[in-house]
VMD Tcl script that draws the C-alpha trace (Angstrom):
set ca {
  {-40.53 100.49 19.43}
  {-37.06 99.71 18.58}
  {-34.01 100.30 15.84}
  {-34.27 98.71 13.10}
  {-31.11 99.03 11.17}
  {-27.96 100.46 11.28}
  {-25.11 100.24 14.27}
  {-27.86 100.74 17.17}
  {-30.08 97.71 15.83}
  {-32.67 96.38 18.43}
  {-31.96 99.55 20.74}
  {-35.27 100.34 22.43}
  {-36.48 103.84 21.80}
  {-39.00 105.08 24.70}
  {-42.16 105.97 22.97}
  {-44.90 108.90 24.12}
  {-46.52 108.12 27.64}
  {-49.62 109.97 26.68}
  {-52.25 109.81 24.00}
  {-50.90 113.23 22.01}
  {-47.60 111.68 19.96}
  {-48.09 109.58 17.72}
  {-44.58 107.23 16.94}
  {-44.04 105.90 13.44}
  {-45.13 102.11 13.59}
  {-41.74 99.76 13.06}
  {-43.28 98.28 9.87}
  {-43.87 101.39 8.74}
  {-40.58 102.57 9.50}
  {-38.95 99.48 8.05}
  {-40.87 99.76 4.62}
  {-40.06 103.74 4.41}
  {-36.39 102.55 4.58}
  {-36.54 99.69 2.12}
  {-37.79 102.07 -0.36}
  {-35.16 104.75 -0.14}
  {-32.66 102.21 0.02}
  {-34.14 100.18 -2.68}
  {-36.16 102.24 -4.99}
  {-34.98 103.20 -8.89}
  {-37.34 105.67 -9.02}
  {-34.66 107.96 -6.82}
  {-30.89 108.00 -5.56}
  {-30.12 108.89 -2.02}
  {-27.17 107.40 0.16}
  {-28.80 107.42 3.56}
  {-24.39 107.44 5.04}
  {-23.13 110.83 5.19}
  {-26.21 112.32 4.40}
  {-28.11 115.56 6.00}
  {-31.74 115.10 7.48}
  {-34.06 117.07 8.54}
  {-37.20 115.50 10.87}
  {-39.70 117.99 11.13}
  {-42.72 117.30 13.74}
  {-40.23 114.84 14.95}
  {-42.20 113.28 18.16}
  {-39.74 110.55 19.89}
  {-37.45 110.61 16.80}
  {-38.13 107.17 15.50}
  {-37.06 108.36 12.22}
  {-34.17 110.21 12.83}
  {-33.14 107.92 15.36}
  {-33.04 105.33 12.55}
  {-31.27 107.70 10.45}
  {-28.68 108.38 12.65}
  {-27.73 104.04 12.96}
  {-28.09 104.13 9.46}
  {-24.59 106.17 9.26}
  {-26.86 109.96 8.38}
  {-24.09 112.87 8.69}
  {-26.06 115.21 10.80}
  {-29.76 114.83 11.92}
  {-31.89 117.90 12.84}
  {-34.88 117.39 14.95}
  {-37.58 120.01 14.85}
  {-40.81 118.91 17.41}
  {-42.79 121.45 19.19}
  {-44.30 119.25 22.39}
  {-42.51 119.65 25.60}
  {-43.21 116.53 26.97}
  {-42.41 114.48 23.64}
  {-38.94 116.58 23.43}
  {-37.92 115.36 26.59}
  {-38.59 111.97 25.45}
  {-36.68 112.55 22.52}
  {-33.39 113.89 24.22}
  {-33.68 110.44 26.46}
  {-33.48 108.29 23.31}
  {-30.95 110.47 21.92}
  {-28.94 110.36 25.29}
  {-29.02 106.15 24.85}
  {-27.34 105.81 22.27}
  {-23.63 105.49 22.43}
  {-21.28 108.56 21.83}
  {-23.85 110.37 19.22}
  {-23.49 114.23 19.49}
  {-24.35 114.88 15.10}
  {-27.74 116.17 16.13}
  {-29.57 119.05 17.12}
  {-32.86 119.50 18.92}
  {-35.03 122.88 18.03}
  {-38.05 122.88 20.04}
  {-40.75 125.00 17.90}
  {-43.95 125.41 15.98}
  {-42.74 124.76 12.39}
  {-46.26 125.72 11.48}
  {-45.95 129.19 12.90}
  {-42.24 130.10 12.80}
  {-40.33 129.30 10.06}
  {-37.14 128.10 11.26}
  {-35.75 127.45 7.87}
  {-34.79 130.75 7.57}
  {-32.34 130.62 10.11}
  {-30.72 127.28 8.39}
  {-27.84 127.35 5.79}
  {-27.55 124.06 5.35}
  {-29.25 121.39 3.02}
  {-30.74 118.58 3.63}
  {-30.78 115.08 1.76}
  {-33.77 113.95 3.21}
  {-36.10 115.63 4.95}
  {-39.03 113.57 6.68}
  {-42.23 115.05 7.34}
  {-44.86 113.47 10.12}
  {-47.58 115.90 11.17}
  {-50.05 115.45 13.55}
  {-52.98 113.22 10.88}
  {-55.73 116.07 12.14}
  {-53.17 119.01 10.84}
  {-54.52 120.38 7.63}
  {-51.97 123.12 6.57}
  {-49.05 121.05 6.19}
  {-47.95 123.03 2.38}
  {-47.26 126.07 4.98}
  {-43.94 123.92 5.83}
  {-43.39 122.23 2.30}
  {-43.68 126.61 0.92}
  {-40.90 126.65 3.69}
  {-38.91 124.35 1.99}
  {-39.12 125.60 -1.62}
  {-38.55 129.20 -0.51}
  {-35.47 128.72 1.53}
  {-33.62 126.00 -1.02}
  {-33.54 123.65 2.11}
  {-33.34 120.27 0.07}
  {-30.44 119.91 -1.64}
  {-30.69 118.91 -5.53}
  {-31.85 115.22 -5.99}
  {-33.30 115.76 -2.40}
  {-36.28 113.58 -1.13}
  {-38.98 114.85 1.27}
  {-40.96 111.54 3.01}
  {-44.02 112.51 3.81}
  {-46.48 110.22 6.66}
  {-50.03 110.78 6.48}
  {-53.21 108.74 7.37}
  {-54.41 106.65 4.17}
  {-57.76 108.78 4.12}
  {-55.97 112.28 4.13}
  {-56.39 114.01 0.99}
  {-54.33 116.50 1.03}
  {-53.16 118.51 -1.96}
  {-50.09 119.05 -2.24}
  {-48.25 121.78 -4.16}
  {-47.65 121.70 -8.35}
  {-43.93 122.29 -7.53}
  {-44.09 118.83 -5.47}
  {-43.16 115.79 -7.73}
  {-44.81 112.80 -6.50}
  {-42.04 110.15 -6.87}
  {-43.76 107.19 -5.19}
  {-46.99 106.60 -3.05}
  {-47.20 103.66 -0.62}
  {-49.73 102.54 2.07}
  {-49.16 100.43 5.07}
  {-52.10 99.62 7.41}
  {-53.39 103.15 8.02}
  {-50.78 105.39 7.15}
  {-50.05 106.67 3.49}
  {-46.09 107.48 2.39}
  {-45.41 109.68 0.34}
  {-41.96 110.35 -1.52}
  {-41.60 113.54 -3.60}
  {-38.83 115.93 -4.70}
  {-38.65 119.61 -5.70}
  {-39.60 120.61 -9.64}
}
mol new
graphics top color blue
foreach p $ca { graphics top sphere $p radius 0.5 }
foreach p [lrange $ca 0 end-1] q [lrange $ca 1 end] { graphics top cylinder $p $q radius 0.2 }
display resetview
């Protein structure tokens, strides 16, 4: 796994050593951010902008984020062994201090709460087995935590079939090999 963009380009990131994480795939990962930068279906200015990467895992994403030029990123990832991971990539890259690690259950304690800020893009990668996932998107909508225009990017395998919320626009809906991407934003 590597960077793919941004000032950190080609930077290794150190992925899971045991079977439980699951990293976002670098195709993947590249497509996701052709679309946001790309799409006309939606506006958002990945430089200078506020993200939020819930069940975080390595931080693939918000590692990418944060070359891309992202503001501030916040990692939220409950796993012990996967956070420590995560503060090693973090620690490689070169004089980055605009993130914050919060090591929790999103699914049972809503952090959100606690949050003032908003976020411009928040990125959502469960565990594929984890049914409940509207808990955290209820999180979202009740605490205002994407700003207005805001995107949520949601990874799930291509055979979930999850419902998702009325309030949740779908704004696009791609596959790649087996995971399904989802972009959406708040009605």
């Amino acid at each position: 796994m590597r960077i793919i963009g941004g000032i950190f380009r080609g930077k290794s990131i150190i992925g899971p050593m045991d079977g439980v994480t699951r990293p976002l795939k670098d195709l993947t990962k590249e497509s996701v951010f052709n679309v946001i930068n790309h799409s006309n279906k939606f506006t958002l200015n990945l430089k200078g902008s506020n993200v939020l990467d819930l069940f975080s895992g390595v931080g693939s994403f918000g590692l990418e984020c944060l070359s891309r030029g992202a503001a501030n990123v916040l990692f939220i990832e409950n796993y012990a062994k996967t956070v420590d991971i995560l503060q090693k990539n973090l620690n490689n890259l070169v004089n980055v201090e605009n993130y914050q690690i919060i090591k929790l259950d999103i699914l049972k304690i809503n952090f959100l709460t606690q949050i003032k800020d908003k976020f411009d893009l928040i990125f959502m990668d469960p565990p594929y087995a984890e049914k409940n996932i509207n808990i955290v998107i209820d999180y979202i909508k009740d605490n205002e935590t994407l700003s207005d225009n805001g995107i949520i990017v949601l990874h799930r395998h291509r055979k979930n079939n999850d419902i998702l919320p009325d309030y949740l626009k779908i704004v696009e809906k791609k596959t790649y090999g087996i995971s399904q991407i989802t972009f959406a934003q708040l009605i």
